[in-house]
ChimeraX commands (.cxc) that place a marker at each C-alpha (Angstrom):
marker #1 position 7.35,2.41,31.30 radius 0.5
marker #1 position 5.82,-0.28,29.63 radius 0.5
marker #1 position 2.04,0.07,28.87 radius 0.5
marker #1 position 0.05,-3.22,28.86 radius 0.5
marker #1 position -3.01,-2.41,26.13 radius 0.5
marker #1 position -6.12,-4.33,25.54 radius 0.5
marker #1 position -5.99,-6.05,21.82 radius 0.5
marker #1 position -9.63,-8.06,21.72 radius 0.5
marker #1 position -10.56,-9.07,25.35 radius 0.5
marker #1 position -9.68,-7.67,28.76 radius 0.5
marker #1 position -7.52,-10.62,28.61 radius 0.5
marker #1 position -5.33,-10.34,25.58 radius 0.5
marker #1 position -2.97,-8.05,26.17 radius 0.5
marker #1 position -0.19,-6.47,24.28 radius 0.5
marker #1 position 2.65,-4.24,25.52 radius 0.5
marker #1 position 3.47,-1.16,23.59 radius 0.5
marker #1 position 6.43,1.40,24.96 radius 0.5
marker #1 position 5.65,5.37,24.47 radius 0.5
marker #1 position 8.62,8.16,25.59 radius 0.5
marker #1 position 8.24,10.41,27.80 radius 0.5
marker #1 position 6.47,14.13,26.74 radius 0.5
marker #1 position 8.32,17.32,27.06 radius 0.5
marker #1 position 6.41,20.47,28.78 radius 0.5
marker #1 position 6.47,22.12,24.92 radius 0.5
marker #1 position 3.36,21.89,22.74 radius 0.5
marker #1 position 1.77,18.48,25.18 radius 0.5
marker #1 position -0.55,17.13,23.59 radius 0.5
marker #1 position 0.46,17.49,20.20 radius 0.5
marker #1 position 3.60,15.51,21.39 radius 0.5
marker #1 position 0.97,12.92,22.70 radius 0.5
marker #1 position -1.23,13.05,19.67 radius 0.5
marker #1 position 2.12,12.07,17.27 radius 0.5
marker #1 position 3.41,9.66,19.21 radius 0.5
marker #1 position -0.09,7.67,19.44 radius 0.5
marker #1 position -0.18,8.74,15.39 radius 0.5
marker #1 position 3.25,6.84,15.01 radius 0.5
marker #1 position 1.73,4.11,16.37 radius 0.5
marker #1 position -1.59,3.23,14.97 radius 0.5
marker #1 position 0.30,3.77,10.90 radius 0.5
marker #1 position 2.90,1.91,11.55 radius 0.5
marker #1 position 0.73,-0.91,13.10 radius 0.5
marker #1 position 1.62,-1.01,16.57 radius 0.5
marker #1 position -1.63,-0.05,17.19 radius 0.5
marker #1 position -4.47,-2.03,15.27 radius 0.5
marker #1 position -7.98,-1.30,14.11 radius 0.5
marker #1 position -10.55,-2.55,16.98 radius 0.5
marker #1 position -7.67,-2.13,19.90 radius 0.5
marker #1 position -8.98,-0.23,23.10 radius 0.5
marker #1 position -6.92,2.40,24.64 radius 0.5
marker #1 position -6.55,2.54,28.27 radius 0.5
marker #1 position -7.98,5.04,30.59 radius 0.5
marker #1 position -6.63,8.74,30.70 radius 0.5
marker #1 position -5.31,8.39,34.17 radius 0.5
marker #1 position -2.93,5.41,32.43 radius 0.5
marker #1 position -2.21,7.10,29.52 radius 0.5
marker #1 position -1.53,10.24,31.54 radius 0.5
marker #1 position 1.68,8.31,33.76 radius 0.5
marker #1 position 2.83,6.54,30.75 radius 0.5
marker #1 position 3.18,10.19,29.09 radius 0.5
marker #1 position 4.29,11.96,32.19 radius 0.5
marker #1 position 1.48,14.77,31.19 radius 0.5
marker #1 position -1.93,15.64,32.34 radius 0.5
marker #1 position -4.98,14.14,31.90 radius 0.5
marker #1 position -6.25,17.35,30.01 radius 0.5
marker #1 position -3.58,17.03,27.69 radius 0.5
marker #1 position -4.40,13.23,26.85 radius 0.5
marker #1 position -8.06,14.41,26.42 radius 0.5
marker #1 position -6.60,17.12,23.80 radius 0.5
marker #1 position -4.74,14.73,22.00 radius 0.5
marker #1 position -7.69,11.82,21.76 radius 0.5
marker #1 position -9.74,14.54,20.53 radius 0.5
marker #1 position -7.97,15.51,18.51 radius 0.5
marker #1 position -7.23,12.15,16.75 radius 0.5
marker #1 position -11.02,11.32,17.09 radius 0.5
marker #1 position -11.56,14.29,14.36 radius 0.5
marker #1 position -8.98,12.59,12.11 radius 0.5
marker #1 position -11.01,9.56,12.30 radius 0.5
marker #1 position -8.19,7.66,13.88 radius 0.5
marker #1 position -10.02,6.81,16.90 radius 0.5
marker #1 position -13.67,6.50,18.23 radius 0.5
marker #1 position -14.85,7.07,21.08 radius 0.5
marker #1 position -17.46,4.63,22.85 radius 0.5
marker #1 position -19.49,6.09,25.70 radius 0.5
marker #1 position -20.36,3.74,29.06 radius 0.5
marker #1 position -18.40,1.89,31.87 radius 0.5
marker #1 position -15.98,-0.89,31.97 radius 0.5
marker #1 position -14.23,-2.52,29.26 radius 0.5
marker #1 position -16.66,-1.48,26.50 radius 0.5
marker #1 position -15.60,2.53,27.10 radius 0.5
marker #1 position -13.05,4.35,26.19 radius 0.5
marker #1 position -10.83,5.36,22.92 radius 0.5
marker #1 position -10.42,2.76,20.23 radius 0.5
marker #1 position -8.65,2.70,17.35 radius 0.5
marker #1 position -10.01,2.69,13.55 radius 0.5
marker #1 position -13.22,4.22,12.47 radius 0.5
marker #1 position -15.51,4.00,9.28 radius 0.5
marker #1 position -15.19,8.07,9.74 radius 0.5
marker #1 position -13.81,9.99,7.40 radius 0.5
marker #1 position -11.00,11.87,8.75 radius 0.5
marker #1 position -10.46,14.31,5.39 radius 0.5
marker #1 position -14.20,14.96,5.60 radius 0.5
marker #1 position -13.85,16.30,8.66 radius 0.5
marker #1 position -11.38,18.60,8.12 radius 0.5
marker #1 position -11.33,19.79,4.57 radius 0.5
marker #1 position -13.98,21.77,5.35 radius 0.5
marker #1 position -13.16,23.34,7.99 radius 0.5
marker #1 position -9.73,24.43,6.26 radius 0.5
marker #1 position -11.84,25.10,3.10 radius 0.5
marker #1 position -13.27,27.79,5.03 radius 0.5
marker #1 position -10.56,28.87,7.29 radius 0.5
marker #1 position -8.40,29.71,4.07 radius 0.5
marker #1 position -11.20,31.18,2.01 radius 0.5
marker #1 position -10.33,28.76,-0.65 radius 0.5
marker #1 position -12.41,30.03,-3.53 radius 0.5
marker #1 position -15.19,27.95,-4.74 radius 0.5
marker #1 position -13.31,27.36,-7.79 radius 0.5
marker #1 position -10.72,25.72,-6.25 radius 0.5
marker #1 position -12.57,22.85,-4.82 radius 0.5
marker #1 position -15.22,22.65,-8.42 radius 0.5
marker #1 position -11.91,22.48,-10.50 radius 0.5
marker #1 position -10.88,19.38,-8.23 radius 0.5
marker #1 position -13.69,17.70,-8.09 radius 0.5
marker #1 position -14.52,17.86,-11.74 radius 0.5
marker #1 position -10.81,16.04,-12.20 radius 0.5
marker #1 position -11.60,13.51,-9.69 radius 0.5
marker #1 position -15.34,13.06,-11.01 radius 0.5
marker #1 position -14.03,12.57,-14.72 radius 0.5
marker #1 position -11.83,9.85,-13.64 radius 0.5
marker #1 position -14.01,8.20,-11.08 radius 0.5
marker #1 position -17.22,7.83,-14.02 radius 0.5
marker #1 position -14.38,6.81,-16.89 radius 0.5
marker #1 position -13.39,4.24,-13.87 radius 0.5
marker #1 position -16.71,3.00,-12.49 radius 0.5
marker #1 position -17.66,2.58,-16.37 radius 0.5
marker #1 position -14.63,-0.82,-16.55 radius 0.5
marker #1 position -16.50,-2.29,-13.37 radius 0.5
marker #1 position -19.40,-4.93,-14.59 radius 0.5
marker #1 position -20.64,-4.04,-10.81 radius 0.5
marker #1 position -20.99,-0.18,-10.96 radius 0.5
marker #1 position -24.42,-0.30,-12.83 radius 0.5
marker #1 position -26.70,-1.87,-10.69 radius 0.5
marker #1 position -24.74,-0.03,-7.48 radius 0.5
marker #1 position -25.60,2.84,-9.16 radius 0.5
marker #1 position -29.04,2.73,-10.28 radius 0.5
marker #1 position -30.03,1.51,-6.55 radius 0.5
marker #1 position -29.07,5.26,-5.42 radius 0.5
marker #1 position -30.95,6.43,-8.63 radius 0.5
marker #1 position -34.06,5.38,-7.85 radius 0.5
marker #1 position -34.12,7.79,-4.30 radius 0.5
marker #1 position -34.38,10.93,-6.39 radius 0.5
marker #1 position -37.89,9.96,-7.00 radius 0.5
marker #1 position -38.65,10.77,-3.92 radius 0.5
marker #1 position -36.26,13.98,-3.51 radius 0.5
marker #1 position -38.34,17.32,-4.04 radius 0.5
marker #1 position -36.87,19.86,-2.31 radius 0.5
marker #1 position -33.74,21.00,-2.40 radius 0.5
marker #1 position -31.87,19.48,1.08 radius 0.5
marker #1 position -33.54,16.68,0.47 radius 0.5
marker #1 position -32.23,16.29,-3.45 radius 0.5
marker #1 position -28.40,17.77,-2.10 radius 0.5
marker #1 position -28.74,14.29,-0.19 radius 0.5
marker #1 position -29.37,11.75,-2.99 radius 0.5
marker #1 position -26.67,13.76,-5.05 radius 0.5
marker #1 position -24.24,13.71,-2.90 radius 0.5
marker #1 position -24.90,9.86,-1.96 radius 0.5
marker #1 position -24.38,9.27,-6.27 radius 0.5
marker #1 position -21.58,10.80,-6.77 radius 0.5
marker #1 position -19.79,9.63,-3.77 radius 0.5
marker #1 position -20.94,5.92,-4.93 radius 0.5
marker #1 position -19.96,6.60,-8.34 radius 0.5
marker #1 position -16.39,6.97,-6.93 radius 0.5
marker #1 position -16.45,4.02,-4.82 radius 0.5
marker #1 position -17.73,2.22,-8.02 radius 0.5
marker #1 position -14.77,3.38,-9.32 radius 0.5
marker #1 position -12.46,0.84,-7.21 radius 0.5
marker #1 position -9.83,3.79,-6.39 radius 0.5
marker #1 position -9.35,3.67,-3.11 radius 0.5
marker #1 position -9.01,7.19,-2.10 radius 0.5
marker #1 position -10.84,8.88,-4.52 radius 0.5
marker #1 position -14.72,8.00,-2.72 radius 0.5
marker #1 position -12.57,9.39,0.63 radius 0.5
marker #1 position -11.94,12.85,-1.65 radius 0.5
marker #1 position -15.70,13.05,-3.12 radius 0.5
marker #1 position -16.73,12.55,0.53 radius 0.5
marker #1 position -14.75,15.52,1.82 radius 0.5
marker #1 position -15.57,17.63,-0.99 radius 0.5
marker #1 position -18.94,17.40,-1.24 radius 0.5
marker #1 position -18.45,18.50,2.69 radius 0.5
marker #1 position -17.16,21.45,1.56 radius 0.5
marker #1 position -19.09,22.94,-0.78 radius 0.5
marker #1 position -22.05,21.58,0.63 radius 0.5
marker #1 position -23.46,24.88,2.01 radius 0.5
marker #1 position -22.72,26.54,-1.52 radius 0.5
marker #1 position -25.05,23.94,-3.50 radius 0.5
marker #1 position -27.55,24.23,-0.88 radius 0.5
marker #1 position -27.95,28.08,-1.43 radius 0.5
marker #1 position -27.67,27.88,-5.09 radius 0.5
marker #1 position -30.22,24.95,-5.21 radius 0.5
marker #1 position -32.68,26.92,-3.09 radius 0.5
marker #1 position -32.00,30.28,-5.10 radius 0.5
marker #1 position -32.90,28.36,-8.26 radius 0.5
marker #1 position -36.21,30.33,-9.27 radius 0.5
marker #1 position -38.04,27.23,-11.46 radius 0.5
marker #1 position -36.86,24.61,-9.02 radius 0.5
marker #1 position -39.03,22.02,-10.26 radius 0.5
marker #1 position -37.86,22.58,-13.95 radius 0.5
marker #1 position -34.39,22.65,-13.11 radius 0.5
marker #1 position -35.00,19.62,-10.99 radius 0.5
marker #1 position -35.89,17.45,-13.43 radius 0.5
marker #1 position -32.95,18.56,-15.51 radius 0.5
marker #1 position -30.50,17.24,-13.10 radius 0.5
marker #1 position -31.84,13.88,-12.79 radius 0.5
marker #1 position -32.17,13.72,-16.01 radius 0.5
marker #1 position -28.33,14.31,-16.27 radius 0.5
marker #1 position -27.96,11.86,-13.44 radius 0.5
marker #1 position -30.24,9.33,-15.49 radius 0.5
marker #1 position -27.67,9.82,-18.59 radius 0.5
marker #1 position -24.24,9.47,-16.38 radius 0.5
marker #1 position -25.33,6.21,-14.88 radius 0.5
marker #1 position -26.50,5.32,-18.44 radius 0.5
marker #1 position -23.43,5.66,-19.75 radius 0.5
marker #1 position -21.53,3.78,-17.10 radius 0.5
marker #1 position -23.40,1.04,-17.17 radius 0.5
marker #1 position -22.90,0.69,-20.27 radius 0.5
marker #1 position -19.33,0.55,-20.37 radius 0.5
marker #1 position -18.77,3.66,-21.97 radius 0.5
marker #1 position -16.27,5.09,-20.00 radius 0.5
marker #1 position -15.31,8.35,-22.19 radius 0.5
marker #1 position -18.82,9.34,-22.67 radius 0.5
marker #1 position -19.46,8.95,-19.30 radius 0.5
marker #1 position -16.63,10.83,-18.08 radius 0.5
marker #1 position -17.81,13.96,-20.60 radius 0.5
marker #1 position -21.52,13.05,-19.56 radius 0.5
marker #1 position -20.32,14.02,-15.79 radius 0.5
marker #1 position -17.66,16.77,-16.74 radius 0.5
marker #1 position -20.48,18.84,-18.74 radius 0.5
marker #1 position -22.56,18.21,-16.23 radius 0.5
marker #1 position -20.67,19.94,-13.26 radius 0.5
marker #1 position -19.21,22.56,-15.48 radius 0.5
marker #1 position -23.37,23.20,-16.52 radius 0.5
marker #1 position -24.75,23.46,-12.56 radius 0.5
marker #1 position -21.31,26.17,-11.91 radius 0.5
marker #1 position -21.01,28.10,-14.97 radius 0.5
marker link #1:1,2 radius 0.2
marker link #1:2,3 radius 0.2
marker link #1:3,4 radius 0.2
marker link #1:4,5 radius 0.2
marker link #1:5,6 radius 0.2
marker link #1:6,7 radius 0.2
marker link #1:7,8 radius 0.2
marker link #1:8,9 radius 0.2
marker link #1:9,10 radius 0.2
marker link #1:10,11 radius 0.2
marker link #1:11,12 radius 0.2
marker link #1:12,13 radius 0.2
marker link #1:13,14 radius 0.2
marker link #1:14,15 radius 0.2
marker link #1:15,16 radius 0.2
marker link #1:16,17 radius 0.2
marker link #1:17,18 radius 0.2
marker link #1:18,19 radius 0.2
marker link #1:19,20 radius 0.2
marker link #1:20,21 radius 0.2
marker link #1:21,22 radius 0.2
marker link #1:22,23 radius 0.2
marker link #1:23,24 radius 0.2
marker link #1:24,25 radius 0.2
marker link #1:25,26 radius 0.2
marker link #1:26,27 radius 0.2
marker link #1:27,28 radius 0.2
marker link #1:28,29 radius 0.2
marker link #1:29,30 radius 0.2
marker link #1:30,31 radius 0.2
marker link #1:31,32 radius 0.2
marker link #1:32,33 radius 0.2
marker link #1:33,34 radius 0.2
marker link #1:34,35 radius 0.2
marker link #1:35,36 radius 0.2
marker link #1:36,37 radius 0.2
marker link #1:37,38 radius 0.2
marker link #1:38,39 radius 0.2
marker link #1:39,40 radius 0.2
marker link #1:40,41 radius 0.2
marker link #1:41,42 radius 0.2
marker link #1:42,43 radius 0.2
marker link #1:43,44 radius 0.2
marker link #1:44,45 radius 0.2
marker link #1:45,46 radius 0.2
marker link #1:46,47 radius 0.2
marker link #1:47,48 radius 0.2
marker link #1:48,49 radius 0.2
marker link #1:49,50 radius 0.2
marker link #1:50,51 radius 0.2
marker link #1:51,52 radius 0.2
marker link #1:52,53 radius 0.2
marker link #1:53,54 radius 0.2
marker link #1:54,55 radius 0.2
marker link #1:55,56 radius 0.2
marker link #1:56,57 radius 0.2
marker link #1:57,58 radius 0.2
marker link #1:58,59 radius 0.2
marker link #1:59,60 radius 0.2
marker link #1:60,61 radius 0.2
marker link #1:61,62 radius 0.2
marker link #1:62,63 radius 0.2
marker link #1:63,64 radius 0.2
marker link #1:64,65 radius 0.2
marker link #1:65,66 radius 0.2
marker link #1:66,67 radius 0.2
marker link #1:67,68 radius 0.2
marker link #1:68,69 radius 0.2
marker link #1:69,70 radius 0.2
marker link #1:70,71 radius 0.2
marker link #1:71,72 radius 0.2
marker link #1:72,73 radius 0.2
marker link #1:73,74 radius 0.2
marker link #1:74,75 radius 0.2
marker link #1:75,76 radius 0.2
marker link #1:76,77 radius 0.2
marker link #1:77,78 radius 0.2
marker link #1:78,79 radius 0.2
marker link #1:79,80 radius 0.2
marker link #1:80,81 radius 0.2
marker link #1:81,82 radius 0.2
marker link #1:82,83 radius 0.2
marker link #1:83,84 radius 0.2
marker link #1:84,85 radius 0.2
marker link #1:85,86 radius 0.2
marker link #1:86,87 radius 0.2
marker link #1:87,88 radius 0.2
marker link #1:88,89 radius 0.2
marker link #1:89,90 radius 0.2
marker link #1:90,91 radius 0.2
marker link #1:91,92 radius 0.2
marker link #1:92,93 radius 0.2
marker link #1:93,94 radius 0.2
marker link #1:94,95 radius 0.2
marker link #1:95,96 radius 0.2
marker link #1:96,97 radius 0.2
marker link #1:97,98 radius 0.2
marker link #1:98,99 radius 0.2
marker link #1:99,100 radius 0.2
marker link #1:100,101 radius 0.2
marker link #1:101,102 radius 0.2
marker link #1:102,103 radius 0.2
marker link #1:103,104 radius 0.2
marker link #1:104,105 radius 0.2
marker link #1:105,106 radius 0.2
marker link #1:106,107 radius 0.2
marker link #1:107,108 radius 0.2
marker link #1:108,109 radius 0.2
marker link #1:109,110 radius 0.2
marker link #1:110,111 radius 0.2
marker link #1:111,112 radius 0.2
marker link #1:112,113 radius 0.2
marker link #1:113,114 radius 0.2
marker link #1:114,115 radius 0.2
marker link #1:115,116 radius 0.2
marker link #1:116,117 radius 0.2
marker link #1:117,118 radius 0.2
marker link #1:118,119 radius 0.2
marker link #1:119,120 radius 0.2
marker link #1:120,121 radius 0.2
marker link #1:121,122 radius 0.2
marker link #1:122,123 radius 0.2
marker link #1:123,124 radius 0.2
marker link #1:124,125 radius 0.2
marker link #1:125,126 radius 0.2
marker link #1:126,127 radius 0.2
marker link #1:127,128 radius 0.2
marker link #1:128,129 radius 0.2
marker link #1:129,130 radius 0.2
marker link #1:130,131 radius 0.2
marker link #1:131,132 radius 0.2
marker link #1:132,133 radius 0.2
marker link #1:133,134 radius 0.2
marker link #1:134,135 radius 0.2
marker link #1:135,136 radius 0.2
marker link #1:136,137 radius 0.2
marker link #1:137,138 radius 0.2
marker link #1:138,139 radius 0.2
marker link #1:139,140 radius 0.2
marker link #1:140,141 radius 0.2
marker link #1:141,142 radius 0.2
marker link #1:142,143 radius 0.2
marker link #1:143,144 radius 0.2
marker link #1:144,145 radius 0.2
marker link #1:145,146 radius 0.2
marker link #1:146,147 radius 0.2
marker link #1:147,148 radius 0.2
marker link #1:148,149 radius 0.2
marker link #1:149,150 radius 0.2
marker link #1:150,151 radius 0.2
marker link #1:151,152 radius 0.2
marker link #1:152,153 radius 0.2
marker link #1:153,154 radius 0.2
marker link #1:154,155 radius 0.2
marker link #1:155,156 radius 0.2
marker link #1:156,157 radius 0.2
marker link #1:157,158 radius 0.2
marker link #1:158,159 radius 0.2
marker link #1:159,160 radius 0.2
marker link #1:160,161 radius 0.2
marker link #1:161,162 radius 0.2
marker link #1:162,163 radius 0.2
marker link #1:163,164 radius 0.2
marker link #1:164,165 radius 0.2
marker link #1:165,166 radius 0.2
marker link #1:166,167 radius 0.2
marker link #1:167,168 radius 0.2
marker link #1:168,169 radius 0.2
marker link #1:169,170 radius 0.2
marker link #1:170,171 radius 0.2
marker link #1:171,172 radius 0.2
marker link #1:172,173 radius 0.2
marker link #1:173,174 radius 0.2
marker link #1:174,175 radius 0.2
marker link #1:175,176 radius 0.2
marker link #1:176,177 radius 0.2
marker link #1:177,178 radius 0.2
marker link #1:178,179 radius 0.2
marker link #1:179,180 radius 0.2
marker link #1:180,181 radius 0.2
marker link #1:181,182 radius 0.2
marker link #1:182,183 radius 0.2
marker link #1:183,184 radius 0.2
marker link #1:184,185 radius 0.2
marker link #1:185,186 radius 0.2
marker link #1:186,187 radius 0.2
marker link #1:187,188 radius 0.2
marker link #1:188,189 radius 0.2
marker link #1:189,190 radius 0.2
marker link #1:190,191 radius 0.2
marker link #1:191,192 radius 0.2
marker link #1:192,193 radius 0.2
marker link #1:193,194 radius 0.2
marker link #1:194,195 radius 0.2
marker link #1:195,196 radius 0.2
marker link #1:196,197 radius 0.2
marker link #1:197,198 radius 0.2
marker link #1:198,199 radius 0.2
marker link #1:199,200 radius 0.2
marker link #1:200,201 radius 0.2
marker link #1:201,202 radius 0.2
marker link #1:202,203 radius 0.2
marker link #1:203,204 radius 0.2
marker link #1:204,205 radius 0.2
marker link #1:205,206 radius 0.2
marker link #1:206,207 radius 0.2
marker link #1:207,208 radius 0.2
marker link #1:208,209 radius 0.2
marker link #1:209,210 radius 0.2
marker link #1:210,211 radius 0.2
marker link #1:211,212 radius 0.2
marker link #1:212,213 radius 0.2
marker link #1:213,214 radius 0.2
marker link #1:214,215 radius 0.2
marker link #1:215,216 radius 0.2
marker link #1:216,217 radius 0.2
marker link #1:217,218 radius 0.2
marker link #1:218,219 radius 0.2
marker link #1:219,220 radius 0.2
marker link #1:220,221 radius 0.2
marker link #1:221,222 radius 0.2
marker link #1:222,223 radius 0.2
marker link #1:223,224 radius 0.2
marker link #1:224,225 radius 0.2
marker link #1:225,226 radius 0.2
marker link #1:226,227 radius 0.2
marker link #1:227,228 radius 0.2
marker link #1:228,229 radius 0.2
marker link #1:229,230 radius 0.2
marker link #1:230,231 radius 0.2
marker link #1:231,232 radius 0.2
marker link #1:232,233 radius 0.2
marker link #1:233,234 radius 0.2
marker link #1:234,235 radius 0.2
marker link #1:235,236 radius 0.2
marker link #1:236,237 radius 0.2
marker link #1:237,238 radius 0.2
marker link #1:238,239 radius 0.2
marker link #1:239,240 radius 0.2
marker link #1:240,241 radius 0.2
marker link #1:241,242 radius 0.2
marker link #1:242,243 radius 0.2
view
């Protein structure tokens, strides 16, 4: 069977050919083939699946099992799913979502990977991503905009929140292209940790204004141009908030 797929208007159509599914593990079956197809491009970014009940005879499964499989692609950021009637609802493919953000976590904690684990990778990634974001003429003033909201960040959620929105930026200021994908899904994961530590800090206030004052220093530095300094700026700095 031949399945006739909507590409940017109910009348555009493109035809894309999907085997059969064995009665063994169903929807992950589904969920690789449909996989297969958005990486290598048969499916594109903005394309609208069909309905379940279509997807369900191409398969030769059941409609739970292609509502298994889209959800399960939906938490890998591969597809989106857009609520309504007609030709606006449905799956679609491609999402600003970060798939690894979803997850990591969840494995993170699943696997009781230590703490240490996920500080020792992030302070490689941060290292390289201030050394990095130090060569772009760009990074400064990208920076400093995300700066400026910690003046307004007392307590501790709401300072986790401008923290985690500077690092990640630091990393897309980088101009790596996975590495603000990694800072994303990291900062996921130990989110809950810095939380409780920020909260259990006795002299918040004090220790507040240390950390932007660190933060002040990094973006200093990068701006700048000073990409080793920078990079030791932000490697003392984690190893300082977890030792």
């Amino acid at each position: 069977m031949v399945l006739r797929l909507d590409q940017t208007s109910p009348t555009e159509l493109v035809e894309l050919q999907f085997r059969p599914v064995g009665a063994r593990r169903t929807f992950e079956e589904v969920a690789v083939q449909l996989q297969e197809a958005i990486l290598d491009g048969r499916l594109l970014r903005g394309q609208r699946l069909p309905p379940e009940r279509e997807l369900a005879q191409q398969f030769q499964v059941s409609r739970t099992s292609i509502r298994e499989a889209l959800r399960g692609l939906e938490a890998l950021g591969l597809l989106s799913s857009r609520r309504g009637a007609g030709d606006r609802s449905g799956s679609v493919v491609g999402t600003p979502q970060n798939g690894l953000a979803s997850v990591l976590p969840l494995y993170a904690k699943l696997k009781q990977v230590p703490l240490g684990d996920l500080v020792d990778l992030r302070e490689s990634i941060e290292a390289m991503t201030a050394r990095r974001a130090a060569a772009n003429p760009d990074a400064g003033e990208a920076i400093h905009a995300v700066l400026v909201w910690f003046d307004g960040a007392f307590a501790p959620k709401s300072f986790l929140e401008v923290d985690t929105r500077f690092h990640i930026t630091i990393a897309e200021q980088s101009q790596n292209a996975v590495a603000a994908m990694f800072m994303e899904a990291l900062r996921d994961a130990m989110a809950r940790e810095m939380l409780s530590r920020f909260e259990a800090i006795e002299d918040w206030p004090t220790a507040r204004h240390r950390l932007v004052a660190e933060h002040r220093k990094i973006a200093r530095l990068i701006a700048s141009g000073d990409g080793n300094r920078a990079s030791a700026a932000m490697t003392k700095h984690i190893r300082d908030f977890y030792l």
